[in-house]
N, C-alpha and C positions, 0 to 999 in steps of 0.2 A: 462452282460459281463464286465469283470473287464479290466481297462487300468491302465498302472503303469506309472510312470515317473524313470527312470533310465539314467545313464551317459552317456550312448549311446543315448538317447530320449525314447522314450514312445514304448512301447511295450504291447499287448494282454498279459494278463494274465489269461491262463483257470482255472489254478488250486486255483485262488484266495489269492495265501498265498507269494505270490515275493515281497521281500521286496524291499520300497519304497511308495513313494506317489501314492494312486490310485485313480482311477473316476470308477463308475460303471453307464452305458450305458446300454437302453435295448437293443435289439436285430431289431432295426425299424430304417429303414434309417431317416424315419422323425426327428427321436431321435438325430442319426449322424449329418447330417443338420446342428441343434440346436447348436449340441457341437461344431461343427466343424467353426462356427461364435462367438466363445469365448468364450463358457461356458466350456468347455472342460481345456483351457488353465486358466482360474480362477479356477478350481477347482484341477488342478494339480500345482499353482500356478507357472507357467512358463508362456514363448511366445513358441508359436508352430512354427519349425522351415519348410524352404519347404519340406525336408524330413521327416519329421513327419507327416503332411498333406497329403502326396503322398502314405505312409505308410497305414494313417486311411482313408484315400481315398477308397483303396484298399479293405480293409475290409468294408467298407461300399457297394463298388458296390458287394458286394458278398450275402447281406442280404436279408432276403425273402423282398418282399413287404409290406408294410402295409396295415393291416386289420383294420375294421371298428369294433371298440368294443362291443363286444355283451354282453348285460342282463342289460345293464346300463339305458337302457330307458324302462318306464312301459309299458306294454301293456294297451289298452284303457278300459280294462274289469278291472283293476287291479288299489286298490285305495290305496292311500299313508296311512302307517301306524298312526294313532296319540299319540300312547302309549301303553306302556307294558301292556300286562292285566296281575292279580297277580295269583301264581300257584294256584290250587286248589286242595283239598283233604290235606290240611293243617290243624293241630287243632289252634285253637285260644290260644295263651298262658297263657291269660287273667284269 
């Protein structure tokens, strides 16, 4: 989700293209959280004013829940790669 900063304060941006300074946030309140304790306000390089807050507030209590990320942990049968093997059915240019 893109957020802009504009003269009016910070507004959602769905279609990605409003001009101005923007943040892209994902879609995870844990995410919101984060920004919304200053990353947010650094990376739009403003101070977030109370209605700005109130605003991403807003959109924030609207957000699915966060989910636990899956495929990022191995399974126990499943052993860490340690290198490319090279393709086969190659001629040797040699």
């Amino acid at each position: 989700m893109r957020l802009v900063r504009t003269p009016e304060g910070i507004r959602l941006d769905p279609g990605g293209k409003a001009a101005g300074r923007g943040a892209y946030l994902h879609n995870q309140s844990s995410c919101w959280e984060r920004a919304l304790k200053g990353a947010l306000a650094n990376a739009l390089k403003m101070e977030l004013t109370e209605q700005d807050r109130e605003y991403l507030h807003g959109i924030m209590v609207s957000l699915p829940a966060d989910e636990p990320a899956q495929g990022l942990q191995p399974t126990q049968d499943q052993k860490p790669q340690k290198g490319l093997k090279p393709p086969t059915g190659l001629k040797d240019p040699a």
